[in-house]
Structures are given as structure tokens and as C-alpha cells.
PDB file of N, CA, C and O in Angstrom:
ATOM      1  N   UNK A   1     -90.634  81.980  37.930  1.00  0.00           N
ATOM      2  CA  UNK A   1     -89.199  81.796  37.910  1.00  0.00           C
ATOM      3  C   UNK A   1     -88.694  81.560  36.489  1.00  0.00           C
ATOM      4  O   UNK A   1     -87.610  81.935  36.041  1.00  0.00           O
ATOM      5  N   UNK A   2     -89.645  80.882  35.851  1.00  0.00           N
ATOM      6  CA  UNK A   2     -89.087  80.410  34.164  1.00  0.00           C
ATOM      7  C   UNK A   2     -89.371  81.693  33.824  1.00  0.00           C
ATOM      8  O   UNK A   2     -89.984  81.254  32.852  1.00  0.00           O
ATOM      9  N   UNK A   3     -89.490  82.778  33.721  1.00  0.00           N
ATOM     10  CA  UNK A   3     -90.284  83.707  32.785  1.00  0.00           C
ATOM     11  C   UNK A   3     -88.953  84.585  33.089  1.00  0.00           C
ATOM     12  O   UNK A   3     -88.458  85.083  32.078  1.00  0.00           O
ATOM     13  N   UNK A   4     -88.274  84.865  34.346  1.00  0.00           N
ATOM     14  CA  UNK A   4     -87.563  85.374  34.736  1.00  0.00           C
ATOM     15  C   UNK A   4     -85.991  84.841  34.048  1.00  0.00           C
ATOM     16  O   UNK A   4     -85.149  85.580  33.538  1.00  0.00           O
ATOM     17  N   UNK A   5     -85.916  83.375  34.212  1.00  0.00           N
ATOM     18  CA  UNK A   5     -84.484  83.173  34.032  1.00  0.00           C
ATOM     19  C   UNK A   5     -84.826  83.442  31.940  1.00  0.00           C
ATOM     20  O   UNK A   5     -83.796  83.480  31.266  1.00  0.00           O
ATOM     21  N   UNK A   6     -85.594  83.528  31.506  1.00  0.00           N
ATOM     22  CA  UNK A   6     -85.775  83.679  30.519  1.00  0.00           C
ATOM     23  C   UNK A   6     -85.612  85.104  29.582  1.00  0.00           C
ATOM     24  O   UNK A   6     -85.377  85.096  28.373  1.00  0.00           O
ATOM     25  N   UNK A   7     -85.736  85.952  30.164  1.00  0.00           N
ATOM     26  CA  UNK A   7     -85.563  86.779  30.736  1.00  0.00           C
ATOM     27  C   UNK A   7     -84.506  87.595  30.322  1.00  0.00           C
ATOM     28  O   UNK A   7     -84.278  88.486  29.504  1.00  0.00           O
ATOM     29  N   UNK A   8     -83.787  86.768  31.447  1.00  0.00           N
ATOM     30  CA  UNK A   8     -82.277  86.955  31.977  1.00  0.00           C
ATOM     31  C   UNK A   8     -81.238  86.488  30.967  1.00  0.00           C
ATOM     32  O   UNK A   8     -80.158  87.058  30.812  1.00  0.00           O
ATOM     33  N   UNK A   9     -81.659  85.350  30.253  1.00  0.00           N
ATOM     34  CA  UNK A   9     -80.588  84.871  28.846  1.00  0.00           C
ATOM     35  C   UNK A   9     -81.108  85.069  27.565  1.00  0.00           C
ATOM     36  O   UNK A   9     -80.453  84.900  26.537  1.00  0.00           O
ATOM     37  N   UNK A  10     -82.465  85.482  27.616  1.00  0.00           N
ATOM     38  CA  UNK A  10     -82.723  86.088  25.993  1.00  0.00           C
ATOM     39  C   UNK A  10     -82.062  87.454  25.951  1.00  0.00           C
ATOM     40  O   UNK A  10     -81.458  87.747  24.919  1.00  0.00           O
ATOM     41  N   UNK A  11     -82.107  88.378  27.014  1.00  0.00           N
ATOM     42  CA  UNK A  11     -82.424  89.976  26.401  1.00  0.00           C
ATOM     43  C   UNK A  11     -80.609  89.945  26.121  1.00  0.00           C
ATOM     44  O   UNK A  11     -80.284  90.839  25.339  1.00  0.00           O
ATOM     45  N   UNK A  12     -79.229  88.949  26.699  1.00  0.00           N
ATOM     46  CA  UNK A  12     -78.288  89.693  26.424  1.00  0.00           C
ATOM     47  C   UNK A  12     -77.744  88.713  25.253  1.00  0.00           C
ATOM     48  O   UNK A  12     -76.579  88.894  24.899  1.00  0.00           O
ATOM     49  N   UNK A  13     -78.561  87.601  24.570  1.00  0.00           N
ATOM     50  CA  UNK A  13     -78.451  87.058  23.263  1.00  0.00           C
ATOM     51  C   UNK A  13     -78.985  88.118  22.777  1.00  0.00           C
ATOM     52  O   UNK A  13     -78.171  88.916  22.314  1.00  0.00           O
ATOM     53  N   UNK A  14     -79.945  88.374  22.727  1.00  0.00           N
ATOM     54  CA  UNK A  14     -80.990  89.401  21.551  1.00  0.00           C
ATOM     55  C   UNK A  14     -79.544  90.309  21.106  1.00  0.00           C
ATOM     56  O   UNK A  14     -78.886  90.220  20.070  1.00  0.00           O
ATOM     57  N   UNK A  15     -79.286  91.407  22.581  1.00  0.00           N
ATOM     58  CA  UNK A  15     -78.245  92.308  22.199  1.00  0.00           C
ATOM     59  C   UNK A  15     -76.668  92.069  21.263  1.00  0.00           C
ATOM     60  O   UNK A  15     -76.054  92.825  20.510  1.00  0.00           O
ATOM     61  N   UNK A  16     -76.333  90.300  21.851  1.00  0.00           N
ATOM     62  CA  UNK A  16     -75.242  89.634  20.733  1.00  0.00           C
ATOM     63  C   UNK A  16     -75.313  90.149  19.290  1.00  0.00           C
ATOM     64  O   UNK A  16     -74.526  90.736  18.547  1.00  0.00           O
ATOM     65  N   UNK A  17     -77.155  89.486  19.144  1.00  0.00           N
ATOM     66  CA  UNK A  17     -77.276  89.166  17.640  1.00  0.00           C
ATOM     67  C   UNK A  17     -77.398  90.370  17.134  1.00  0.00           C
ATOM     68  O   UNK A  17     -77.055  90.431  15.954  1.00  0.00           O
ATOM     69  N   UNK A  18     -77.968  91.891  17.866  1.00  0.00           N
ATOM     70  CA  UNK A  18     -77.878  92.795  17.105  1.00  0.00           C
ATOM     71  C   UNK A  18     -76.549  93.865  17.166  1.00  0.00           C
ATOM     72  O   UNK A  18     -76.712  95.027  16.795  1.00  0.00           O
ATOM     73  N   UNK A  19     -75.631  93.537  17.508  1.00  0.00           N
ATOM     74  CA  UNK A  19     -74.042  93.674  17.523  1.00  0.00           C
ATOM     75  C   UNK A  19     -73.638  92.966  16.499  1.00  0.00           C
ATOM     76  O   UNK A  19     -72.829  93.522  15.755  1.00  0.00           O
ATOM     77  N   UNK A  20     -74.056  91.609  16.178  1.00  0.00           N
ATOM     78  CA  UNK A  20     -73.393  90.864  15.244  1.00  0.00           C
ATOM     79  C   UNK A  20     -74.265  91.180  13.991  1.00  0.00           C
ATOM     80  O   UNK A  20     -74.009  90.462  13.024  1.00  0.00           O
ATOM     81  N   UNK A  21     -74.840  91.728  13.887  1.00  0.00           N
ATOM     82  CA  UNK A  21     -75.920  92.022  12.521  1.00  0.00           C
ATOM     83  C   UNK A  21     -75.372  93.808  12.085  1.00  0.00           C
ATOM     84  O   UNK A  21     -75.525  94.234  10.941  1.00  0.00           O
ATOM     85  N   UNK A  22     -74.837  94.542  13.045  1.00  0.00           N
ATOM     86  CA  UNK A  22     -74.748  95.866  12.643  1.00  0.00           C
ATOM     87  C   UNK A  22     -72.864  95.760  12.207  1.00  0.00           C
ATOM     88  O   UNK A  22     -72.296  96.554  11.457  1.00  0.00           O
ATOM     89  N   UNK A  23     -72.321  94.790  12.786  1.00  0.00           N
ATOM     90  CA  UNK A  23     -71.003  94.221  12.325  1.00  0.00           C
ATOM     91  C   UNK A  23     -70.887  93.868  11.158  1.00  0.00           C
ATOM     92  O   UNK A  23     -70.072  94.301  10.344  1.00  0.00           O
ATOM     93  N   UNK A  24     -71.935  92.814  10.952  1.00  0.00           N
ATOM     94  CA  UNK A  24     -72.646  92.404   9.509  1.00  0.00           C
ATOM     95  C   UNK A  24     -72.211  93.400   8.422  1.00  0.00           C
ATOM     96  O   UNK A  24     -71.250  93.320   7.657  1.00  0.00           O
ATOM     97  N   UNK A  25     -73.335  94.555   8.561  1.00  0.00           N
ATOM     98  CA  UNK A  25     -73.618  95.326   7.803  1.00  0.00           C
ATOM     99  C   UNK A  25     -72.554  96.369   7.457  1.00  0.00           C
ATOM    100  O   UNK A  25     -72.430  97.013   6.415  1.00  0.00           O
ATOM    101  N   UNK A  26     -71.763  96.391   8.645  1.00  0.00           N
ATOM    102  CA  UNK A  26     -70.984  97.508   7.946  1.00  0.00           C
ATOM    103  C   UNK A  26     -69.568  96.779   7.344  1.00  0.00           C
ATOM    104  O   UNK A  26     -68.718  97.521   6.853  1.00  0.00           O
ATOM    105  N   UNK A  27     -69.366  95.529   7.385  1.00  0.00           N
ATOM    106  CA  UNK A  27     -68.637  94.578   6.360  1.00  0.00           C
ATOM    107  C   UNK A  27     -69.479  94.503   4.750  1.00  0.00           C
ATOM    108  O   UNK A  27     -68.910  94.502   3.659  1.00  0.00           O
ATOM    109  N   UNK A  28     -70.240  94.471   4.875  1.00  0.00           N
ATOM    110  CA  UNK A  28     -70.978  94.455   3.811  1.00  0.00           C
ATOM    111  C   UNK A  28     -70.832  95.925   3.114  1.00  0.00           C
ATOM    112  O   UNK A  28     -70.138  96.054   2.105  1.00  0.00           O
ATOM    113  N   UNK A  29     -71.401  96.831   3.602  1.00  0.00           N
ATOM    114  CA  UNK A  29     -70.982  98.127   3.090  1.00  0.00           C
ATOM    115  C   UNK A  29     -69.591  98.609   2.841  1.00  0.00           C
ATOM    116  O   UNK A  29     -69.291  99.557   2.115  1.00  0.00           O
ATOM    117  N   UNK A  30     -68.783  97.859   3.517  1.00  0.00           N
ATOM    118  CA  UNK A  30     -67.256  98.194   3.298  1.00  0.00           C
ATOM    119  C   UNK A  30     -66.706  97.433   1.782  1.00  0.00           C
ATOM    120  O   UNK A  30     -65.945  97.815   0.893  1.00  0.00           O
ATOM    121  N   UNK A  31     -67.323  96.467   1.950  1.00  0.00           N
ATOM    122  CA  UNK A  31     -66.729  95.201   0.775  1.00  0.00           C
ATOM    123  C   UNK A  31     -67.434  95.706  -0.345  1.00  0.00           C
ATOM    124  O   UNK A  31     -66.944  95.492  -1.454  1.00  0.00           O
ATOM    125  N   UNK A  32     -68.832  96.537  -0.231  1.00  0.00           N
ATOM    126  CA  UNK A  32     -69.300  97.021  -1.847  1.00  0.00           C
ATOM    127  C   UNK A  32     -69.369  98.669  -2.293  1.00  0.00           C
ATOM    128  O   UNK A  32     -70.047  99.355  -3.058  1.00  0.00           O
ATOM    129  N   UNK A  33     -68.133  98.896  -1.242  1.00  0.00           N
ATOM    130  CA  UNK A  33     -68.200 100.431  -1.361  1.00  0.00           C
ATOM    131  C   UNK A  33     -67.385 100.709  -2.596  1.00  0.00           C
ATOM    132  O   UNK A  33     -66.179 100.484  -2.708  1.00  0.00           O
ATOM    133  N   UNK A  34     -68.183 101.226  -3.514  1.00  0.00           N
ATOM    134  CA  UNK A  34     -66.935 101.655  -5.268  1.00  0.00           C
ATOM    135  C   UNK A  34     -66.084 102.288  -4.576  1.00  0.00           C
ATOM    136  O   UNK A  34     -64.952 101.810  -4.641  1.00  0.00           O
ATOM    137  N   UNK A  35     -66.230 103.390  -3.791  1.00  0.00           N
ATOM    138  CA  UNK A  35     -65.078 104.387  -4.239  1.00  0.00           C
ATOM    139  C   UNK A  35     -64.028 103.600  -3.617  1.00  0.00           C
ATOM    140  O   UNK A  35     -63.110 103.277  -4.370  1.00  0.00           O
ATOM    141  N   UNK A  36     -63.938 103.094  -2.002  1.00  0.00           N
ATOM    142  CA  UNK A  36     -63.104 101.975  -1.179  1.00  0.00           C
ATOM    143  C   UNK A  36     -62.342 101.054  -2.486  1.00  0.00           C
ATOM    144  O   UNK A  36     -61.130 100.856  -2.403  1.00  0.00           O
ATOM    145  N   UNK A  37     -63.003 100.594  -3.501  1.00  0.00           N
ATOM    146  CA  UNK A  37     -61.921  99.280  -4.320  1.00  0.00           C
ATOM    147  C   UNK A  37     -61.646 100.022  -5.261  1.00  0.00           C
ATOM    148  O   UNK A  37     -60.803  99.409  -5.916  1.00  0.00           O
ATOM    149  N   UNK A  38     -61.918 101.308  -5.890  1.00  0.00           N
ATOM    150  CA  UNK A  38     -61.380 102.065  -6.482  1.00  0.00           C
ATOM    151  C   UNK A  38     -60.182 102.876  -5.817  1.00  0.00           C
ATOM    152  O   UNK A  38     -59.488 103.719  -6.385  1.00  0.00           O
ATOM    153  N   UNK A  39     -60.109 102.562  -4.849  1.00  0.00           N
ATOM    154  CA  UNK A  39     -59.019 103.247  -4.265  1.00  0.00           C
ATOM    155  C   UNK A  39     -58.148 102.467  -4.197  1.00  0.00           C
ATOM    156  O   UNK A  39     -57.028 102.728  -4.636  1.00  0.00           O
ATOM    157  N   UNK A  40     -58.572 100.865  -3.403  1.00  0.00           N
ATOM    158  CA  UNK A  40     -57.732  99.682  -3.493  1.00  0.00           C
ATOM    159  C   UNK A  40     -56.984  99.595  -5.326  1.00  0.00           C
ATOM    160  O   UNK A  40     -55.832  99.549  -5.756  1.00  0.00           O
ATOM    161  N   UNK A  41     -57.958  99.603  -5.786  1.00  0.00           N
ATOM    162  CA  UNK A  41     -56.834  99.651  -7.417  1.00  0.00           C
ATOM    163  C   UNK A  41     -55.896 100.485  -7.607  1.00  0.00           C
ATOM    164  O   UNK A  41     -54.910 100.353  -8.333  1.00  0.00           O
ATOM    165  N   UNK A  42     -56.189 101.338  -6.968  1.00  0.00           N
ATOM    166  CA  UNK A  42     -55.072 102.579  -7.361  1.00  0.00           C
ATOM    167  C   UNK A  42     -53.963 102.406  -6.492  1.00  0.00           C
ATOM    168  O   UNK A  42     -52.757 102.477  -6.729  1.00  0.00           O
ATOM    169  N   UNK A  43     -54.722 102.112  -5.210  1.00  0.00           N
ATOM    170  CA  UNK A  43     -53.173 101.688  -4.409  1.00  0.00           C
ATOM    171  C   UNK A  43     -52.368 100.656  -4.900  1.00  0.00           C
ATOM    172  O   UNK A  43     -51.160 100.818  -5.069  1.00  0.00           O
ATOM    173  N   UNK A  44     -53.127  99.280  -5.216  1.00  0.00           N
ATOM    174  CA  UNK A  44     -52.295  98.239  -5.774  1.00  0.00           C
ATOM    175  C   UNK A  44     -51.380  98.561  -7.317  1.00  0.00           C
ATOM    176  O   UNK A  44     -50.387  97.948  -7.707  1.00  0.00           O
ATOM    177  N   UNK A  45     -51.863  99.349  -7.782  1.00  0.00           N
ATOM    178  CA  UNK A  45     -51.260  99.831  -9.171  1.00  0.00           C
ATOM    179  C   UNK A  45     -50.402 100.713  -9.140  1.00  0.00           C
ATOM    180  O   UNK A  45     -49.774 101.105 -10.123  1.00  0.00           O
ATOM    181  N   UNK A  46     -50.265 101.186  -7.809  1.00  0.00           N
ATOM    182  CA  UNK A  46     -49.031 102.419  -7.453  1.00  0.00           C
ATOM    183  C   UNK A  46     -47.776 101.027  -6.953  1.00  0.00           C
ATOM    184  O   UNK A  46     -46.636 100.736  -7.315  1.00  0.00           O
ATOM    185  N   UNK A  47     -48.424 100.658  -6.298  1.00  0.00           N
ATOM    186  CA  UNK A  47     -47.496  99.528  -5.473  1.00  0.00           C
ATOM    187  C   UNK A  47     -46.515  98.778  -6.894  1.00  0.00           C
ATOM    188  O   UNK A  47     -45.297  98.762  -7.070  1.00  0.00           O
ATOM    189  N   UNK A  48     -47.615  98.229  -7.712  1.00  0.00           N
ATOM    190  CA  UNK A  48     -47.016  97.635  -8.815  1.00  0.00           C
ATOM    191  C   UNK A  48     -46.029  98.464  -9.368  1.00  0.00           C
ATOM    192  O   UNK A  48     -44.881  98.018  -9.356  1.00  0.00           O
ATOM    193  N   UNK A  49     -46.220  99.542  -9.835  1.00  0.00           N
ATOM    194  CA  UNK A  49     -44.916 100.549 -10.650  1.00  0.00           C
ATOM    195  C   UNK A  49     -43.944 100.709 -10.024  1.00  0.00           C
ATOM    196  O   UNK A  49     -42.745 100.816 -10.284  1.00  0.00           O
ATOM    197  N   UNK A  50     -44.512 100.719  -9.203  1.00  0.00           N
ATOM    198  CA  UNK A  50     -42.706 100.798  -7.820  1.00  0.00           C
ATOM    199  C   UNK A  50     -42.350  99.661  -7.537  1.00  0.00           C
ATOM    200  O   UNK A  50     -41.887  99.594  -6.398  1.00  0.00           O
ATOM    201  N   UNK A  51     -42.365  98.763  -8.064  1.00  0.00           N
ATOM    202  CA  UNK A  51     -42.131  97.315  -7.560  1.00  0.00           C
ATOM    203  C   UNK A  51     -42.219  97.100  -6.372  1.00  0.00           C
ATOM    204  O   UNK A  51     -41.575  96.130  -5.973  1.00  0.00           O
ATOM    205  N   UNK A  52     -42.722  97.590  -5.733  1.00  0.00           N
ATOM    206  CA  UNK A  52     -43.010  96.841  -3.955  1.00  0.00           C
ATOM    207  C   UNK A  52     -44.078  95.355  -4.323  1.00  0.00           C
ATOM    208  O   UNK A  52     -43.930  94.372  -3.597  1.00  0.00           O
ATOM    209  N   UNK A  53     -45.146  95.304  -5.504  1.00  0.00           N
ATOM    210  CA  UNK A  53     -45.055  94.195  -5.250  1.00  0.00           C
ATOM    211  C   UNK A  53     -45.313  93.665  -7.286  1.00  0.00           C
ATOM    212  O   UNK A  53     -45.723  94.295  -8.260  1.00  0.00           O
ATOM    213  N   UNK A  54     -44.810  92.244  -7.087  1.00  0.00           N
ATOM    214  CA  UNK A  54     -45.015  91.553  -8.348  1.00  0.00           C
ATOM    215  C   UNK A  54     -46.246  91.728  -9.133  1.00  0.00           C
ATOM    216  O   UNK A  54     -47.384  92.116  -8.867  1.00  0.00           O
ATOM    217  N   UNK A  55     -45.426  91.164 -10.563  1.00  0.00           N
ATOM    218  CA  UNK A  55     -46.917  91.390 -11.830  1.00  0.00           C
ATOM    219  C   UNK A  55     -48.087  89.945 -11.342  1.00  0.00           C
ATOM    220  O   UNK A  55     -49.292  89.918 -11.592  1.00  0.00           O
ATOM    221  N   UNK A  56     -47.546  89.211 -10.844  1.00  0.00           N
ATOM    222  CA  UNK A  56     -48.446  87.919 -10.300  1.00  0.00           C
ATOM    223  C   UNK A  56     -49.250  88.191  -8.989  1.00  0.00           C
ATOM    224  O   UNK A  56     -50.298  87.580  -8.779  1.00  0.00           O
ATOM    225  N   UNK A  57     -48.682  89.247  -7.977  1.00  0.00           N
ATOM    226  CA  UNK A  57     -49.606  89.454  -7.236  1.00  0.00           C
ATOM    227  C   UNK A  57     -50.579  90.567  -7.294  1.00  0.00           C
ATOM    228  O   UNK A  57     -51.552  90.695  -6.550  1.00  0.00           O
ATOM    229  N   UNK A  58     -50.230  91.339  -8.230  1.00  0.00           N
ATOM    230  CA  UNK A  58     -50.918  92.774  -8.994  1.00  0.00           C
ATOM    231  C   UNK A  58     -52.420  92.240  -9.682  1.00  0.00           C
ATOM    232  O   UNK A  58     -53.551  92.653  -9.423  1.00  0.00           O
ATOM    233  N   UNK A  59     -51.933  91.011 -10.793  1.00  0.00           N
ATOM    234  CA  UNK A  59     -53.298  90.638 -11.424  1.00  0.00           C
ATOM    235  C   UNK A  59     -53.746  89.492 -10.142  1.00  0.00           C
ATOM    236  O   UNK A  59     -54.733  88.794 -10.374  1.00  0.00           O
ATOM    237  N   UNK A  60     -53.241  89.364  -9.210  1.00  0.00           N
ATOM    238  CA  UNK A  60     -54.146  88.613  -8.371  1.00  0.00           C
ATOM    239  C   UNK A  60     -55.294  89.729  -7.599  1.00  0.00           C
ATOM    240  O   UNK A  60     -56.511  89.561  -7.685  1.00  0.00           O
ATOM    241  N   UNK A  61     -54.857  90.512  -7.084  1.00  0.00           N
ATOM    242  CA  UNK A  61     -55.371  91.629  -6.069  1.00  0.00           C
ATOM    243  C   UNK A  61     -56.264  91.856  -7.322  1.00  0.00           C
ATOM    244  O   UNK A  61     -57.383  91.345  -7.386  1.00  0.00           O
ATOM    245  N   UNK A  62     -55.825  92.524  -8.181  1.00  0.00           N
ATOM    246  CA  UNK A  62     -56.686  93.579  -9.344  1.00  0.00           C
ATOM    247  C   UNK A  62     -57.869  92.523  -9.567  1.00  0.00           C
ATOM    248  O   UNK A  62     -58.879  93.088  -9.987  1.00  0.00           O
ATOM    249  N   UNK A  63     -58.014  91.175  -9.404  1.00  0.00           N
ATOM    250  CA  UNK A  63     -59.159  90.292 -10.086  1.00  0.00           C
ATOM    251  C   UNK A  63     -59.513  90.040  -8.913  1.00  0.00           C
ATOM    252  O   UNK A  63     -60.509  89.503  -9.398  1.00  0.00           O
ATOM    253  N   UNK A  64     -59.675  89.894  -7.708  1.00  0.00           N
ATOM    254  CA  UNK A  64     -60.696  90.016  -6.665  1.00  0.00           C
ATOM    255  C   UNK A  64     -61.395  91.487  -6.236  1.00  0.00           C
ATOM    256  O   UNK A  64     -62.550  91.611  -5.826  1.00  0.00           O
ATOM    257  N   UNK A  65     -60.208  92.805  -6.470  1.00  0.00           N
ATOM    258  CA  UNK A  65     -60.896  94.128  -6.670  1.00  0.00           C
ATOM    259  C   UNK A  65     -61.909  93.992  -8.002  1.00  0.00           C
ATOM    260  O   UNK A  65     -63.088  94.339  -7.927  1.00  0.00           O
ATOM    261  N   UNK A  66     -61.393  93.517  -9.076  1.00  0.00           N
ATOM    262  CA  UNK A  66     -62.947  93.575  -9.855  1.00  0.00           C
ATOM    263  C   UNK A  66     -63.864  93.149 -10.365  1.00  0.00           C
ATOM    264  O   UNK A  66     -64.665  93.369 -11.273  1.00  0.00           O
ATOM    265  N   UNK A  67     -63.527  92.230  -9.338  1.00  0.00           N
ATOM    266  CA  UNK A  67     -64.592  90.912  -9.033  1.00  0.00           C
ATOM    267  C   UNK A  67     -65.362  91.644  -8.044  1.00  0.00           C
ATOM    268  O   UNK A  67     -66.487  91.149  -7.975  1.00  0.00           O
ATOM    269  N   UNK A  68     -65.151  93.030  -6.920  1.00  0.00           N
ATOM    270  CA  UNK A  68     -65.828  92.895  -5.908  1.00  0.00           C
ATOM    271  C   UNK A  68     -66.581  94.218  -6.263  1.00  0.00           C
ATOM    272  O   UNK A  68     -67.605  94.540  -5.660  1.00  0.00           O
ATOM    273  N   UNK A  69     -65.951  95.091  -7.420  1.00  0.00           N
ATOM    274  CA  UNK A  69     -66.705  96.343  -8.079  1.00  0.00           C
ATOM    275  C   UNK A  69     -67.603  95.554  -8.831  1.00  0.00           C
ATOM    276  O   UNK A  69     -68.591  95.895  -8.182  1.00  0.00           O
ATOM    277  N   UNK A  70     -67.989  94.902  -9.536  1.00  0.00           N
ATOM    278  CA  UNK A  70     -69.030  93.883 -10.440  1.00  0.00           C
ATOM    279  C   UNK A  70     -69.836  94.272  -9.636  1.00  0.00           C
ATOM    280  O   UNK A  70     -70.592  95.228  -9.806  1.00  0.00           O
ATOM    281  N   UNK A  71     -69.724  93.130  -8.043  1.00  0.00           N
ATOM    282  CA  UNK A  71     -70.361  92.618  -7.119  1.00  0.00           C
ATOM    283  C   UNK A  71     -71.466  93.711  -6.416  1.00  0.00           C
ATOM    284  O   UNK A  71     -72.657  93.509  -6.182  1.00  0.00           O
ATOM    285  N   UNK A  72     -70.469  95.229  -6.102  1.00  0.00           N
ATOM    286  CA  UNK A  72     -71.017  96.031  -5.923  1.00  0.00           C
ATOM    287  C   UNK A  72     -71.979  97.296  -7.128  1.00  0.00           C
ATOM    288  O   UNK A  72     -73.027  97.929  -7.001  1.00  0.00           O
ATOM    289  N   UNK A  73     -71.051  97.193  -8.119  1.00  0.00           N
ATOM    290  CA  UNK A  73     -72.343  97.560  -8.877  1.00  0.00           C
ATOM    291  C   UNK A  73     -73.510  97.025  -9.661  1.00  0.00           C
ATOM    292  O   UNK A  73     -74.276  97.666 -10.381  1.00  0.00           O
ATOM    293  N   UNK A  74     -73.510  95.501  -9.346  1.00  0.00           N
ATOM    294  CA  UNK A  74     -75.017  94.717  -9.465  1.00  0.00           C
ATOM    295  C   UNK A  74     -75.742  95.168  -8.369  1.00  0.00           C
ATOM    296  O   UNK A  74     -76.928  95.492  -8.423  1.00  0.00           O
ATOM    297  N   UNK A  75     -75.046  95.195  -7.379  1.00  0.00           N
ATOM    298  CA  UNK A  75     -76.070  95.694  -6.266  1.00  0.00           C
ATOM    299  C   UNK A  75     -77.251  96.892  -5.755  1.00  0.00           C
ATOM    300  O   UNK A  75     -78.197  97.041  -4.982  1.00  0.00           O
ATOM    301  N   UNK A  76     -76.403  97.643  -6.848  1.00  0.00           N
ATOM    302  CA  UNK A  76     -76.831  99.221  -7.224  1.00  0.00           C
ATOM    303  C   UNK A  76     -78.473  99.374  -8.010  1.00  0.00           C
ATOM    304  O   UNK A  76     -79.544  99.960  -7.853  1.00  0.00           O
ATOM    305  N   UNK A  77     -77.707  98.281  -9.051  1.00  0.00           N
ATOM    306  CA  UNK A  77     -78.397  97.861  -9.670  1.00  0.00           C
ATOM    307  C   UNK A  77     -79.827  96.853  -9.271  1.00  0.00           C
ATOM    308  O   UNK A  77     -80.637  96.350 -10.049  1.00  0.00           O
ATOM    309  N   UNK A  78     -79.791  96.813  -8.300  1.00  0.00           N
ATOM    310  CA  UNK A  78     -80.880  95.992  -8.035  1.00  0.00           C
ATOM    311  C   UNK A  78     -80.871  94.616  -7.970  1.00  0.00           C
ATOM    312  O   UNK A  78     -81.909  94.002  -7.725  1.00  0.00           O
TER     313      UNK A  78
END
């Protein structure tokens, strides 16, 4: 009976954790994809010239975008 109810609540944790690990991963691949924050710059820098948005929120966005190209090309890097 233990082997059974055991069983019964590991195999649809197991399946959680590997849903939450392939979720994982493709956050991870999204957040160090160059061309993705190279695109984000360009969008935020179009946005800026047109004033849709401020010079204070421009160098805010632009310094977590290249903070997160660093991030991703150390990674490249090994």
C-alpha cells in the first residue's frame, strides 16, 4: 500500500518539477538572448526620440538592458 500511495504523489510532483525546470529554462534563454535586448534597445531608443517615454526612464531601461547583454555575453563566454 506504501509503495503505491507513493507512487501516486511522487510521479505527478516529479512531472511539476519538470514543467517548472523547462519554464526555468526558457526564462533563462529569453533573459540572455543578445539579439531579444538588442532589440529591447532599439525599441526603447525609438520610444525615447518620440518622446513616448522620458530621458530618466530611457537611461533606466538602457542600464538593466546592458546590464543583461554583459550578463549574456559572459555566458557565451564561459
Amino acid at each position: 500500500m506504501f509503495v503505491l500511495d507513493d507512487l501516486l504523489i511522487g510521479l505527478p510532483a516529479k512531472g511539476l518539477i519538470g514543467i517548472f525546470q523547462q519554464i526555468c529554462d526558457m526564462a533563462q534563454t529569453e533573459f540572455t538572448d543578445e539579439a531579444k535586448i538588442k532589440e529591447a534597445l532599439l525599441r526603447i531608443q525609438t520610444l525615447y526620440e518620440i518622446d513616448e517615454i522620458s530621458e530618466a526612464e530611457y537611461q533606466k531601461q538602457e542600464a538593466v538592458l546592458l546590464e543583461r547583454l554583459m550578463i549574456a555575453r559572459e555566458g557565451e563566454n564561459g
